[in-house]
Every structure is written in C-alpha cells, then in structure tokens.
C-alpha positions as CSV (number, residue, x, y, z in Angstrom):
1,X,48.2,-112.8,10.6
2,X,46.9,-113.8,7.6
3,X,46.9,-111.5,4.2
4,X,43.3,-109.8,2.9
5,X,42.1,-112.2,0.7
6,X,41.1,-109.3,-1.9
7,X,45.4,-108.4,-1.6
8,X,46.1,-111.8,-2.8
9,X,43.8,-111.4,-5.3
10,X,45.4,-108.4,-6.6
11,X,49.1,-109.8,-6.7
12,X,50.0,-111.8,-10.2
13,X,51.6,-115.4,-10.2
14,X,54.0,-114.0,-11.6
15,X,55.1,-111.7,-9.5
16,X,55.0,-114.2,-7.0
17,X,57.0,-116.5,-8.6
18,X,59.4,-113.6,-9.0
19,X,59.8,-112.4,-5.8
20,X,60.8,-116.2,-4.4
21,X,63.2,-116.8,-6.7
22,X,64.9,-113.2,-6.0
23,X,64.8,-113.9,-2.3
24,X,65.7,-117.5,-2.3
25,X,69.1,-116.5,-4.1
26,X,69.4,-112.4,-3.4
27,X,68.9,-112.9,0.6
28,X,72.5,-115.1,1.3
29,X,74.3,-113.1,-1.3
30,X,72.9,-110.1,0.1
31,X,74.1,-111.0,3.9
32,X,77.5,-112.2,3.0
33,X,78.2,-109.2,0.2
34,X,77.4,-107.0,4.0
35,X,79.4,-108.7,6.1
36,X,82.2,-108.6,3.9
37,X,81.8,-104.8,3.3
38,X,81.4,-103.7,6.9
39,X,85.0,-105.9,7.5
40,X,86.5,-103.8,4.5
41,X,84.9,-101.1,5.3
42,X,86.2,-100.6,8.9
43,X,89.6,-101.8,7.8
44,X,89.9,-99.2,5.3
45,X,88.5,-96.3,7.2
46,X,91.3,-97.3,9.9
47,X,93.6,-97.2,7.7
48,X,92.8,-93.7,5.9
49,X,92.7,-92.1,9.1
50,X,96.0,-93.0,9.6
51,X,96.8,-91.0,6.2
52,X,95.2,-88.4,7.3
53,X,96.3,-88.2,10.7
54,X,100.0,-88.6,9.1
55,X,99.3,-85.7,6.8
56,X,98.3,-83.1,9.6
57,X,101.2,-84.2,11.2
58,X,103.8,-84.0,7.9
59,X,102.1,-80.6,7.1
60,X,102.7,-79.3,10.5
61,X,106.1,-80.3,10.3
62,X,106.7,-78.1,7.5
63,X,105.0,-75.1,8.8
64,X,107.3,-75.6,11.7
65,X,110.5,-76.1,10.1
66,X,109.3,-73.2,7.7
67,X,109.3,-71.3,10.8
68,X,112.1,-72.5,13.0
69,X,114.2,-71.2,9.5
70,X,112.6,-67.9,9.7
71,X,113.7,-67.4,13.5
72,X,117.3,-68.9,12.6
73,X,117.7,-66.0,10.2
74,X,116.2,-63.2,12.9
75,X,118.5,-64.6,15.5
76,X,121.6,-64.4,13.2
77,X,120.5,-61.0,12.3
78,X,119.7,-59.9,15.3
79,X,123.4,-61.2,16.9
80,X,125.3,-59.4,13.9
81,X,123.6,-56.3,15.0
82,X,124.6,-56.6,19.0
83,X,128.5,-58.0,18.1
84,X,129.3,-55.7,14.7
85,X,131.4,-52.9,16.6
86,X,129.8,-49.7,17.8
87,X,127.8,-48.1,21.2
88,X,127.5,-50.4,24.2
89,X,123.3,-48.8,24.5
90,X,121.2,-50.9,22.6
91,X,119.4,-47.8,21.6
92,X,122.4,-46.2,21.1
93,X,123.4,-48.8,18.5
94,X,120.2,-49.6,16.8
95,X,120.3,-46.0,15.8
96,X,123.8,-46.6,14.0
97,X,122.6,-45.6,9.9
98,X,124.7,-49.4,8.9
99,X,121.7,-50.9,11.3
100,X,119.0,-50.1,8.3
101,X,121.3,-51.0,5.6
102,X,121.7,-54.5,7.4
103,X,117.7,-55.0,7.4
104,X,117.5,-53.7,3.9
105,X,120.1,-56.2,2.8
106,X,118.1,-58.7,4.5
107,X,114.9,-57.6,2.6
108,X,116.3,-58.5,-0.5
109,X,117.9,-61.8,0.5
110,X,114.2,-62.9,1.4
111,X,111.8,-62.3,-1.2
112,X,108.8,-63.2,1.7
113,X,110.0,-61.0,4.1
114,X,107.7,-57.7,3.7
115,X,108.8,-55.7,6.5
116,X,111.7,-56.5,9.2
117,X,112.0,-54.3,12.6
118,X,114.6,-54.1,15.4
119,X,113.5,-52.7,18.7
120,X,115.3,-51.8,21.8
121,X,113.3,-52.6,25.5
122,X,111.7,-49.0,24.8
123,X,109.9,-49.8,21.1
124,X,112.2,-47.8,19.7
125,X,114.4,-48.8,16.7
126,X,114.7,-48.9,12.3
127,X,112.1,-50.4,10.5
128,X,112.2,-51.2,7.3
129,X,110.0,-52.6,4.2
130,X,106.0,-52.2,3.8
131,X,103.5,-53.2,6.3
132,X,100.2,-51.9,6.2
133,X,98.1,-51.0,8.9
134,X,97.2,-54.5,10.0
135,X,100.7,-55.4,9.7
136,X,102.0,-52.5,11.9
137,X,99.4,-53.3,14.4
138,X,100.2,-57.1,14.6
139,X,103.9,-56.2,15.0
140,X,102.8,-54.0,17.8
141,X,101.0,-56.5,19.1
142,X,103.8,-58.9,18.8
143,X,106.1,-57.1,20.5
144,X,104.5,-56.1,23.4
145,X,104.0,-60.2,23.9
146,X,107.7,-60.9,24.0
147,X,108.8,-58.1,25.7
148,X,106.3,-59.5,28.3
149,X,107.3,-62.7,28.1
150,X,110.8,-63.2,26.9
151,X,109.8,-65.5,24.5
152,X,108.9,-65.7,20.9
153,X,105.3,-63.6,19.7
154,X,104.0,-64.4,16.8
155,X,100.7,-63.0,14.9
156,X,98.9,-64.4,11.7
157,X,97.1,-61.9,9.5
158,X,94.9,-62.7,6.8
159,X,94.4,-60.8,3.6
160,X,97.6,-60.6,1.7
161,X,98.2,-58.8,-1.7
162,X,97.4,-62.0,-3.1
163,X,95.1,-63.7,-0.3
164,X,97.9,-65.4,0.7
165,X,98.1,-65.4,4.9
166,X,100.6,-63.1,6.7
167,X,102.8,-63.9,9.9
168,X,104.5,-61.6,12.4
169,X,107.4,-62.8,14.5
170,X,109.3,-61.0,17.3
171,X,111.8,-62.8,18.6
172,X,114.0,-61.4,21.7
173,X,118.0,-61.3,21.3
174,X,120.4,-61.4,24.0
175,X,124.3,-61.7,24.0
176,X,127.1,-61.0,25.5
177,X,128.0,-61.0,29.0
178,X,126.1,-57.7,29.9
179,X,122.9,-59.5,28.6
180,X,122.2,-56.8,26.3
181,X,118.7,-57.6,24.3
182,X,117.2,-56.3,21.1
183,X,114.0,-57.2,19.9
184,X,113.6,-58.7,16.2
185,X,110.8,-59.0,14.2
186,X,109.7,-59.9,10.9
187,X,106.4,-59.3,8.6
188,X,106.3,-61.9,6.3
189,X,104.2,-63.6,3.6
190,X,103.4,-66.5,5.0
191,X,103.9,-68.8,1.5
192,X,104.5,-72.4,3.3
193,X,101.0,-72.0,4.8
194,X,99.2,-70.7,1.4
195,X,101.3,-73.7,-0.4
196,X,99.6,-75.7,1.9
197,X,96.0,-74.6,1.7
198,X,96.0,-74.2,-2.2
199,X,97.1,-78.2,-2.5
200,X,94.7,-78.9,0.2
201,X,91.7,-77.3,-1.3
202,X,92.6,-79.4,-4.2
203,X,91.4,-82.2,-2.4
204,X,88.8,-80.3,-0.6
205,X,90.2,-80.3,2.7
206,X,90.2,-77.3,5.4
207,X,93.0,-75.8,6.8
208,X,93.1,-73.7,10.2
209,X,95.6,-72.0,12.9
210,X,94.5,-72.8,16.6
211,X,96.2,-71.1,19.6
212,X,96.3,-73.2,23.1
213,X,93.5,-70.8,24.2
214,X,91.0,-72.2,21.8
215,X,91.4,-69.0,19.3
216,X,90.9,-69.6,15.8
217,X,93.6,-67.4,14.6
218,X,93.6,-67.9,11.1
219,X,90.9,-70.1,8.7
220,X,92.1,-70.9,5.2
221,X,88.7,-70.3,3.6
222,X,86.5,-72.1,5.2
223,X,83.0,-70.7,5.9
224,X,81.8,-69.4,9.6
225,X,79.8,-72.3,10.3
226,X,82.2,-75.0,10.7
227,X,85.0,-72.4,12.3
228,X,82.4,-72.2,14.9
229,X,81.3,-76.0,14.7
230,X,84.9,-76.8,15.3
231,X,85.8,-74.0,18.5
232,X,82.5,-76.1,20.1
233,X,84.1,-79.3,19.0
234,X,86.1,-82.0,21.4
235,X,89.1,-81.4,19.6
236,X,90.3,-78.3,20.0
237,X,89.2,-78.2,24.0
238,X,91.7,-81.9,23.9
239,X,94.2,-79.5,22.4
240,X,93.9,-76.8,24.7
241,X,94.3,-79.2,27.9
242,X,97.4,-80.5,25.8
243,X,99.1,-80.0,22.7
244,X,99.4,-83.5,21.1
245,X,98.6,-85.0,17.4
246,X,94.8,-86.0,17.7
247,X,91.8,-86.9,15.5
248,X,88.1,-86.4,16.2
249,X,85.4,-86.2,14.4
250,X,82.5,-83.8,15.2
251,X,79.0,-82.2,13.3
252,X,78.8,-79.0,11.7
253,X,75.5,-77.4,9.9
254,X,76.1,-76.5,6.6
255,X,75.0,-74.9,3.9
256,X,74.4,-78.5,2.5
257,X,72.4,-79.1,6.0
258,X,74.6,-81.3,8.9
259,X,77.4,-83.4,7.7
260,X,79.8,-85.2,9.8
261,X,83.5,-83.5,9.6
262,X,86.9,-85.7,10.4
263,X,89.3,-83.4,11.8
264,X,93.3,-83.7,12.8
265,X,95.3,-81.2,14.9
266,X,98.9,-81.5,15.3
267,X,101.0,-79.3,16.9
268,X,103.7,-76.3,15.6
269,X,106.4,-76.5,18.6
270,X,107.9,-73.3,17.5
271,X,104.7,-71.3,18.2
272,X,102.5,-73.4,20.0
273,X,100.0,-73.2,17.4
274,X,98.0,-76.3,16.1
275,X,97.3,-77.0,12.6
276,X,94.2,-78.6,11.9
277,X,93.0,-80.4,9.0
278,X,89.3,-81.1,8.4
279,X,87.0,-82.1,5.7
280,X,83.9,-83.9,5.6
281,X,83.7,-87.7,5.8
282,X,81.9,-88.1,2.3
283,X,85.2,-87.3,1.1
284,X,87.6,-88.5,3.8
285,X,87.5,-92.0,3.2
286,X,88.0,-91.9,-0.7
287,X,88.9,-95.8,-0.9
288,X,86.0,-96.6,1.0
289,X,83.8,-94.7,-1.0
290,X,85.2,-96.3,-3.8
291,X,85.3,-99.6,-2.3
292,X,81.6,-99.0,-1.7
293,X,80.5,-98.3,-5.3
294,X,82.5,-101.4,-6.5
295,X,80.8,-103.9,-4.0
296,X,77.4,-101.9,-4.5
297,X,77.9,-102.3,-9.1
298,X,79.2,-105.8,-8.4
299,X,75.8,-106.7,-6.8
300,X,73.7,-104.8,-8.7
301,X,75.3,-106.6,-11.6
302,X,74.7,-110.0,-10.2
303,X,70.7,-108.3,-9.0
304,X,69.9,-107.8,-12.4
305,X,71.7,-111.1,-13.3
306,X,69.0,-113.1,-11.0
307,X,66.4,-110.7,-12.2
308,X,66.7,-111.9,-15.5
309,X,66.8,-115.2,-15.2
310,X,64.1,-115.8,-12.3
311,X,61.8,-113.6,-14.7
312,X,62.1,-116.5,-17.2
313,X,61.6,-118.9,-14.8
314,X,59.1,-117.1,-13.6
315,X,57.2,-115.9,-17.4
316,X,57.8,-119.8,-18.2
317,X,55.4,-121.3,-15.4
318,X,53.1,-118.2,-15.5
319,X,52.5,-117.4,-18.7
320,X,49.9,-120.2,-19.1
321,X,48.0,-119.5,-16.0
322,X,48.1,-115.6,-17.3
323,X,46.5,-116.7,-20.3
324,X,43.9,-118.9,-18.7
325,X,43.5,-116.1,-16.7
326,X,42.9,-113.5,-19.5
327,X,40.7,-115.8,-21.1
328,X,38.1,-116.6,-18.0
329,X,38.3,-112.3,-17.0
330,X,37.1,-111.7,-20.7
331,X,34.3,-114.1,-20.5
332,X,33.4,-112.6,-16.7
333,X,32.9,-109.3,-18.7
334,X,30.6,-110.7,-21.7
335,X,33.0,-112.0,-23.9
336,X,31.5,-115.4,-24.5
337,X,33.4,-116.2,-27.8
338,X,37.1,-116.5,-26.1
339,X,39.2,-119.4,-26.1
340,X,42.2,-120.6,-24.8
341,X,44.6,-121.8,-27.2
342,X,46.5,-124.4,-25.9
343,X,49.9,-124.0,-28.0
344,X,52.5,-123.7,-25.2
345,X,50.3,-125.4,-22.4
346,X,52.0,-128.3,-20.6
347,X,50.7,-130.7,-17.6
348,X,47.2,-130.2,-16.5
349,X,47.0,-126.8,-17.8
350,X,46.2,-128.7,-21.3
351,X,43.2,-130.3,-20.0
352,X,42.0,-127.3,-17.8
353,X,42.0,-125.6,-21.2
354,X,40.1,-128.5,-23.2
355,X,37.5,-128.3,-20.5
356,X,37.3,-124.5,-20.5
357,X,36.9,-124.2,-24.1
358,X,33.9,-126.4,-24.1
359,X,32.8,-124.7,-21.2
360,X,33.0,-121.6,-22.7
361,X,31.4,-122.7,-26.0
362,X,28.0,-124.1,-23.7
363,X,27.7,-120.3,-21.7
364,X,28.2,-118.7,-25.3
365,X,25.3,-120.4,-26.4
366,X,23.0,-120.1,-23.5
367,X,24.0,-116.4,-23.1
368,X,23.0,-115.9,-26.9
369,X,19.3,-117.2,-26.2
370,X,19.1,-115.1,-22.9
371,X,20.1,-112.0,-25.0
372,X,17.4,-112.8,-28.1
373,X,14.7,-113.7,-25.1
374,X,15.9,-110.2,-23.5
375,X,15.5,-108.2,-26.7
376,X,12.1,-109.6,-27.7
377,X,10.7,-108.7,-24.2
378,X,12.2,-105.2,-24.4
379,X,10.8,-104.8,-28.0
380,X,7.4,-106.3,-26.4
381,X,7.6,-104.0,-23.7
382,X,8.4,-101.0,-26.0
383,X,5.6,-101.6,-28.5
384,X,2.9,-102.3,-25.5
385,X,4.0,-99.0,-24.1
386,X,3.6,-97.5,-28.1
387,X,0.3,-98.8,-28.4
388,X,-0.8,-98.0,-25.1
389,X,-0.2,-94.3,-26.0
390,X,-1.6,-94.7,-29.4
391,X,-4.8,-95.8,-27.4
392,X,-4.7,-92.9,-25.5
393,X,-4.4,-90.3,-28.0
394,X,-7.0,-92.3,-30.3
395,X,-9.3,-90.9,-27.4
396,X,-9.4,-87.6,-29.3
397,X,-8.8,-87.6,-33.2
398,X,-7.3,-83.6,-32.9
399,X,-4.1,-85.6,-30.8
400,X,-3.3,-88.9,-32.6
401,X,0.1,-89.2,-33.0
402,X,0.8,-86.7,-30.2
403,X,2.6,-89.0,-27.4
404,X,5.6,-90.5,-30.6
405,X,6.1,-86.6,-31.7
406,X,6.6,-85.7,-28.1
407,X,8.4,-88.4,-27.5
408,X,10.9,-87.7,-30.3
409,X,11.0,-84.0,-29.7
410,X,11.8,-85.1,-26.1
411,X,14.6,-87.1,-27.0
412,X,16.0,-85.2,-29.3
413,X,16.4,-82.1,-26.4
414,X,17.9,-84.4,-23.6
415,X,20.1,-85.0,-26.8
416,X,20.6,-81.2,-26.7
417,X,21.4,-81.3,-23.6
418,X,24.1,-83.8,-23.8
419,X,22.5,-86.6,-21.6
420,X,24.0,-89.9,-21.2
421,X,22.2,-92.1,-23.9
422,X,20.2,-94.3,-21.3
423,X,18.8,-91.0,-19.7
424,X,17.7,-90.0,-23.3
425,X,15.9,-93.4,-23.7
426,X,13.9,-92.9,-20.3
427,X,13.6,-89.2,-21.0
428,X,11.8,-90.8,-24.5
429,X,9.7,-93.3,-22.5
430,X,8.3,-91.0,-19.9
431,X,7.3,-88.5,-23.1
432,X,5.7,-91.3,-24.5
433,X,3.4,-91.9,-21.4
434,X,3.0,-88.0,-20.5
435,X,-0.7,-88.3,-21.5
436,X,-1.6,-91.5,-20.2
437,X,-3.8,-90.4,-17.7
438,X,-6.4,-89.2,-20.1
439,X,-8.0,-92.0,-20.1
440,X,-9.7,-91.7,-16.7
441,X,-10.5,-88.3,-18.1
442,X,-14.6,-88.1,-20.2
443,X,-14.3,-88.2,-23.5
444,X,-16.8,-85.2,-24.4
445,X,-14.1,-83.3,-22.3
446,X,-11.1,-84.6,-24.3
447,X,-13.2,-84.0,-28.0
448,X,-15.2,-80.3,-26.9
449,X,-14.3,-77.3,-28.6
450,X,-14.2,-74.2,-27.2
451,X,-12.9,-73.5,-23.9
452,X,-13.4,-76.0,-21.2
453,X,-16.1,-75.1,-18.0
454,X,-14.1,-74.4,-14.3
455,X,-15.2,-77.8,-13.5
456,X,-14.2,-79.1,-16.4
457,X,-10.8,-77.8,-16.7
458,X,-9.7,-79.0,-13.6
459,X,-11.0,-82.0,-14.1
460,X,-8.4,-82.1,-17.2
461,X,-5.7,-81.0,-15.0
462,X,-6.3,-84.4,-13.0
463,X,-5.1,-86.8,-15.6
464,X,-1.2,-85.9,-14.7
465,X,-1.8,-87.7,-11.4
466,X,-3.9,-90.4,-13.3
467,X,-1.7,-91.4,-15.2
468,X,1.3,-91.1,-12.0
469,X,-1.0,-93.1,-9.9
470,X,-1.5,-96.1,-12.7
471,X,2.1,-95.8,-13.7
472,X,3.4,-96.6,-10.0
473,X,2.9,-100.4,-9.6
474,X,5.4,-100.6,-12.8
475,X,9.0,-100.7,-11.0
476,X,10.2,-100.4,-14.4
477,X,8.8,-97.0,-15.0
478,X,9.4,-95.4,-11.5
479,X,12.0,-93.1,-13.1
480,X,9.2,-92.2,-15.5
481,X,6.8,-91.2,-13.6
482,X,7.6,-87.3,-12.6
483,X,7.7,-86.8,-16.3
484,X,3.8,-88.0,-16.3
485,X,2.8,-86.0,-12.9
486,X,4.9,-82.5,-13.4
487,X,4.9,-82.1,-17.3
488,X,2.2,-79.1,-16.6
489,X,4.5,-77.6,-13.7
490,X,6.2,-74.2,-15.1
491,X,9.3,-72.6,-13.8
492,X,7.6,-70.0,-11.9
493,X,5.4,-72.2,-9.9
494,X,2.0,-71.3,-11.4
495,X,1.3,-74.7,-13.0
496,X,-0.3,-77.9,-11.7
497,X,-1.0,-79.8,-9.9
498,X,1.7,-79.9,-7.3
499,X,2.5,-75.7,-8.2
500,X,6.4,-76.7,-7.4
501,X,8.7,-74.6,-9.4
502,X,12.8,-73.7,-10.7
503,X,15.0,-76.8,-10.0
504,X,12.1,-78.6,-7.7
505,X,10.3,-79.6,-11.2
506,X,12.1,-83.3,-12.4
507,X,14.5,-82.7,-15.6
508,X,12.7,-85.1,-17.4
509,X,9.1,-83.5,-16.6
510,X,10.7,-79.8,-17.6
511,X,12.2,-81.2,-21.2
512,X,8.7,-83.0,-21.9
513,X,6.8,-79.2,-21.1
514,X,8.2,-77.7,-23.7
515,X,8.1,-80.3,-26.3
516,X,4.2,-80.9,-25.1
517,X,3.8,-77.5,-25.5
518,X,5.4,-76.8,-28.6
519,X,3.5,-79.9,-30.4
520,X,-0.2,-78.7,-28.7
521,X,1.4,-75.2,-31.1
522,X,1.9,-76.9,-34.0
523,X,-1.2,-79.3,-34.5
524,X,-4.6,-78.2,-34.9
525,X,-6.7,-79.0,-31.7
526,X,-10.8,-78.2,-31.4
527,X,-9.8,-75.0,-30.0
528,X,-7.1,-74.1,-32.7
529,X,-5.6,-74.3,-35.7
530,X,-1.8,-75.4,-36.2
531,X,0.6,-72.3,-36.0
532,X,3.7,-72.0,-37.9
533,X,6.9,-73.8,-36.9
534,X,8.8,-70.3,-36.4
535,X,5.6,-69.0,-34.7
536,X,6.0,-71.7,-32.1
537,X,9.8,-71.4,-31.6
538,X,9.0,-67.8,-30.8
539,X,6.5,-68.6,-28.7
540,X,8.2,-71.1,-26.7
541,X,11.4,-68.9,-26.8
542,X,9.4,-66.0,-24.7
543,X,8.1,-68.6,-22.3
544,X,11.4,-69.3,-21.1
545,X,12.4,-68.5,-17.6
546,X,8.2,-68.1,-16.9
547,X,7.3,-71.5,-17.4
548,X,10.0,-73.2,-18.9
549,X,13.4,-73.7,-17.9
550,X,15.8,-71.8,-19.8
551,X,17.9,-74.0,-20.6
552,X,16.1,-76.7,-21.8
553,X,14.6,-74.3,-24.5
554,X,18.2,-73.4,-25.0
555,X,18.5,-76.9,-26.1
556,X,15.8,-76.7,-28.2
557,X,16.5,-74.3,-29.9
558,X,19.9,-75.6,-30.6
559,X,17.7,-78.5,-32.4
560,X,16.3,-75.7,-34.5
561,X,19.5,-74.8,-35.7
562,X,20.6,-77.6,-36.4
563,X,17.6,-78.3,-38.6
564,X,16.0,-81.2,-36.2
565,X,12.8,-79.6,-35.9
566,X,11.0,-79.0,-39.3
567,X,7.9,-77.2,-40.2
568,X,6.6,-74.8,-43.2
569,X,7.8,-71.3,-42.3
570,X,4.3,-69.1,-41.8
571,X,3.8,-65.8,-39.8
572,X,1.2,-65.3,-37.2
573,X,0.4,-61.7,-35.5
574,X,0.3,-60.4,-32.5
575,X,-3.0,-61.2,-31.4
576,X,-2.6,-64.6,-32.3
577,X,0.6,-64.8,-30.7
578,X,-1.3,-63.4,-27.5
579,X,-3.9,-65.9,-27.7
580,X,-1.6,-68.9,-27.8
581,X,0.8,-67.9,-24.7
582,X,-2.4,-67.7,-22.9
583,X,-3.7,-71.1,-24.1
584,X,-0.2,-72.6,-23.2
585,X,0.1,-71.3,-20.0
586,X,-3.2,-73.2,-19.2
587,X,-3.0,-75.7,-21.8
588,X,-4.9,-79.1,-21.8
C-alpha cells in the first residue's frame, strides 16, 4: 500500500534522508545490543536469585541457631531445677523459695530474657520478670501447646518496648528415671529477628514468620496488601505441603498499583517456622538494573553519535534542495523578486538554479504588468461607478454630492464597527450606488417641493428595487445590492419596500440608513433646510432601535466622538425636531 501522496508531501528531504541513515546503522546495532542484553540479563537474574535464595537461607540459619541457644539455656535451667536436692513432687519443688532466685539469676545473665516461668503438669509454678498482657497470654498459650504435645511451643508477639518482635518458648523437661517433667518457658526480646529486619529494610527487603498452617505469625512491617498477596501466593501453600528452601515469585497490588514480588522461604527446624524474604523485582535484581542502564547510556551514546553525524550527511545533501525549495514556495505566494543563490550548490542543482532565476525574473515581469493592468481596471471600474452616482444625483441639484458623503459616512461606521477592511470597501461601494435607481424615477418628482402626492411617493419608494433590478446582471456588485434594495427598511419593520425588519435587514443596507438619513438631515433639500450637525446626531440617536439598528448608531456615534463627523454646532427646537423624525421615517 502505497503512502497518500499529500503525506509525502508534508515529510522534508531531510528528514528523509535522516531517518535512512539512523536505520541503516541503528537497526543491527540495535538487534545485537538486545540479544546481548537478554543473554546478560538472564544470566545475571540466575545468578542474583541464587544470592537471594542463599540469604533467606543464611538468615534462617541464624534465627535458628539464635534459638536452638535459647532452648539450650531453658533445658540447662530447667534440669538444674529437677537434680538440685529437694521434694521428689514437681510442685512440691518448684515451690522451693531457691527456685525463683535461680530464674532471677537467670534474668540477669540474659539481658533479652523479659520474663522466665517454670510450670508443673498443673500450670502452676514461679514466674518471674515483666510480661505484659500479651505476653502472659502467649505464654499461656504456649504452654497449653506443649503440654499437649510434648514438644516445644513457641509464640511471636509483635510490639515490643522498642517495636522490636517478642518470642515465647515453652519447652518440656524430663529427667531422671521417674520421668519427672517441668515445663520451662521464656518471654524474650526477640533481637536476632529485629537485627535482621532493620539491615533488611536497609535494602528494602520484607521480612515475615510463616507457620506450616499457612499463618502469618509475625510481618516485619510490611503493609496488609502483600501479607495477604503472599498467604494467596504458591509459595507459602509449597511450604505448607513441605518445609524446604524455595523461591517464587508472585503479584501483589500496591499502593504503587501491581508489582511483581520475588520471594524466599527457608525453614527454622527448631520451630518449624519459615522465614521469608521478599521484595519487589525492581529492586531484586540490582546488577541487572544496573547492567540495564549501562547497555541502555552506552547506546544512547552511540544514538546520539549517529544522530549527529547522519544529520550532517543529511543537512549536506538537503540544504540545497531546502533552499530551492524556499525559494519556489515564496514565489507560489507572490514573491516574484526571489532568487536562489547558488553559493554552496553542487551537481545539477547549479543549473536548476541558473534556470530558476531566469525563470523567476520572466514571471516577475509578467506578474508586474498583470498587477498595473489589474489596478487600472479597478481604478476604471471605481471612477465609472463614481460618475455613475454623480449622474444620478445631478438628477436633482438639492442632492449633488449625496452618494460620495454617504459613501464616506458609510465607511467610516463599518469602520466603527470594526469590519474587516474589504467589507468596509463593499460597505463604501454599495453606499455609493444606494440611489442609483432614481433614475427610472421622473424628474419633476425628484426636483418638487413640498410634500410628494400618494402616487407620487410610492412611486419614489420604487427606485430601491430599480436600482437592485439594474445592479443584478453585475456579478461584481451582487454583495452590493441589499445595500441598494433595503437602505429604506427600519428596524421595526415599518419601511419599504420589502417591510423586513431586526437582523432580517442586510448589515450593509442598515449602516447605509443611517448615514442616508443623517446626510438627507444635514443638506438642504426642496422640502428643507440643512439642520445642525448636533441636531441630526440627536435625531438619529432617538431613532435607534425604531428604525435603525442600535448598534450601528452606536458606531456612529463613536465617529462623533472621535471627531469624524463635522458640522457647525446649531440648535433646532422641538417642533423642528418633530417635523424631521417624521420626514425621516418616510424620507425620499
């Protein structure tokens, strides 16, 4: 499928040029700089899960050799108790006042111990140290789990003194050949763990607890989206089915929307707990990241290397088909006096530019005679027009000279008005023609005095379609012509000979009314004398909105102001001003 034509049109040489030299060099650079980067890329994210998956499995280590020290020092405790001398009972014993002395001692020996109990099979025995409420309950808890089961209980609880996580353990103790057994537990501060998480959230990685029935029982921070994303996750329902190092990754909404989360679990023999490790993959792979910004600068480098210098190429073969260009466009707009200059213009481009100069040089020429055989016709046309009117109004002495006044006052209101400049010119033309069809009106009609007969008037009123009906063969003054039919219309409908009204009456025929009327105010006619300039503002100031448009008089008066319209000042009274709103409401 071919382009659009028009599209081609649009796109420079240049550009063109451009564009082939990126892709003839960028495209194989481009594929092999990929290829290369998935290989690395897969290598290195193999390789840092590794790391990763090594670090769950060190951490849990330590959490598990942190604990399997803990129950050491219970068991010991717990043995001294059942073989230092005393009752046989277990109860008996525990209540022996060298018992709480010996967990007191053991208090101080461990600064992370907060609380340390020893029960017999009943729940009753010493306790010693602080606990709290959760702590008490957890030790409950804990012990009612190995009594059950023999084994060791343990309990996390979050929300230390310093935010630090807190661990029960109750562990039973057995010796001796009657099997007596004491139960021993421990409420500690849990300071392995918050080690842990504090240099972890240094590199902004999650740490959990998970228990074998897919609990969460304790979350280093992180927020209640992914603690649930990761419950729902493959990896902990793996870990469930079997305790085992294992990595997975899974997606989690967050507050930064859905991001793809690697997580390891490895497992804490001692408890049975797992430890897992997650954090997103934007930050997982940190030496792929960086490997990625390294091969993504080095080819932007070498992008803006080829950039460069394909743009020179590019410029070099362009830049004289640009100015050829330039130089033909400018001429296509009127600009017949351009040249092409050929400095800088090799191969056949200097003798297309030869041949265009001359070229030019022959339309400049031609063009020039077209525009002096334009302007005389115009100025032929303009001065027929002039003296046709002058003809017109030489019908009746009283109105020589009317039509160019109009004309100008006319012009000066679409002015005003703020008309484009050729609509003031046609606004000028139709003023000048307003009165054209007089001439297929009598001439002892046009020169009586006195007020005109019924049949005489509206014979009068017939001259605005005259002169419509012999403008209308002229193509050239078709715009014109509702200026020469509706110049007698008024705003309220009551004028001829159409009795349209408002917005129905052409601009151009509402802006000639009011300077028609104003002129028939101030020049003396067989049935008047001339009234005074402010007398006629006045008068064409009350007409507004009854038979003239209000805001062409607006405009007018604007003129006024401005000092366009000039005329001795005189006063006229009421009567007269009575008798000429009649005589313009009905004027000739």
């Amino acid at each position: 499928m071919k382009p659009p034509r028009k599209l081609l049109r649009r796109v420079k040489l240049r550009t063109v040029l451009l564009f082939i030299l990126l892709f003839s060099g960028l495209i194989p650079l481009g594929v092999s700089a990929w290829l290369l980067i998935d290989q690395s890329k897969q290598v290195l994210r193999q390789s840092e899960e590794d790391n990763l998956l090594q670090r769950a499995s060190t951490l849990a280590k330590v959490v598990d050799t942190y604990l399997a020290s803990v129950m050491v020092q219970m068991t010991q405790g717990g043995r001294s108790i059942l073989l230092a001398p005393g009752p046989g009972d277990p109860g008996a014993r525990l209540r022996e006042p060298w018992v709480r002395d010996q967990l007191e001692a053991l208090l101080r020996d461990n600064p992370s111990f907060q609380a340390v109990q020893v029960l017999d099979s009943t729940g009753q025995g010493p306790v010693v140290g602080a606990r709290g409420s959760e702590g008490a309950k957890a030790m409950v808890q804990a012990f009612e789990e190995t009594l059950k089961t023999g084994t060791l209980a343990s309990r996390v609880v979050p929300g230390g003194a310093a935010g630090q996580p807190m661990a029960v353990l109750a562990l039973p103790v057995a010796i001796g050949p009657g099997g007596e057994r004491i139960y021993f537990e421990v409420f500690l501060e849990f300071d392995t763990l918050a080690e842990i998480l504090q240099e972890e959230k240094a590199r902004e990685v999650g740490v959990c607890l998970v228990d074998n029935k897919r609990h969460i029982i304790w979350s280093g921070g992180r927020d209640a989206a992914l603690d649930k994303a990761l419950l729902s996750s493959p990896l902990i329902a793996d870990f469930a089915a079997k305790a085992l190092v294992m990595t997975r990754q899974y997606k989690a909404k967050t507050a930064k929307g859905e991001r793809e989360i690697l997580a390891q679990v490895s497992p804490i023999n001692s408890t049975g707990w797992g430890l897992v490790v997650q954090k997103p993959l934007s930050i997982a792979f940190p030496a792929v990241q960086e490997m990625l910004f390294k091969a993504a600068l080095s080819t932007a480098i070498l992008f803006v290397l080829a950039l460069f210098f394909a743009y020179i190429a590019a410029r070099w073969v362009s830049d004289p088909v640009q100015r050829l260009t330039a130089t033909t466009h400018a001429v296509a707009q009127g600009n017949f006096s351009g040249r092409l200059e050929p400095e800088g213009l090799t191969f056949e481009l200097a003798d297309l530019a030869e041949d265009f100069n001359r070229m030019s040089g022959h339309v400049e020429r031609y063009v020039q005679q077209l525009r002096q055989a334009a302007s005389a016709n115009r100025d032929l046309f303009i001065g027929s027009l002039r003296a046709f009117a002058a003809a017109i109004d030489a019908k009746d002495p009283y109105t020589r000279g009317h039509s160019e006044r109009v004309a100008a006052l006319s012009r000066t209101i679409a002015r005003y008005l703020q008309l484009p400049e050729e609509t003031q010119h046609k606004v000028w033309i139709g003023a000048l023609l307003h009165d054209v069809g007089k001439i297929g009106v009598e001439d002892r009609i046009l020169r009586k005095e006195g007020v005109l007969a019924p049949e005489e008037y509206e014979q009068m009123k017939m001259h605005t379609v005259i002169g419509a009906e012999i403008m209308a063969p002229i193509e050239q003054l078709k715009e014109m012509i509702p200026a020469i039919r509706s110049h007698h219309e008024a705003w309220n409908g009551r004028g001829y000979p159409d009795g349209i009204k408002g917005e129905q009456i052409n601009l151009m025929a509402r802006i000639v009314a009011v300077a028609d009327t104003f002129d028939a105010i101030t020049t003396n006619r067989p049935y008047q004398q001339a009234y005074s300039l402010q007398f006629a503002v006045e008068t064409v100031t009350r007409l507004a909105g009854s038979r003239f448009d209000a805001k062409i008089v607006t405009a007018f008066l604007r003129a006024y102001d401005a000092g366009e319209i000039r005329a001795a000042p005189a006063r006229a009274s009421r009567l007269e001003s009575t008798l000429v709103e009649a005589r313009a409401a009905g004027s000739r």
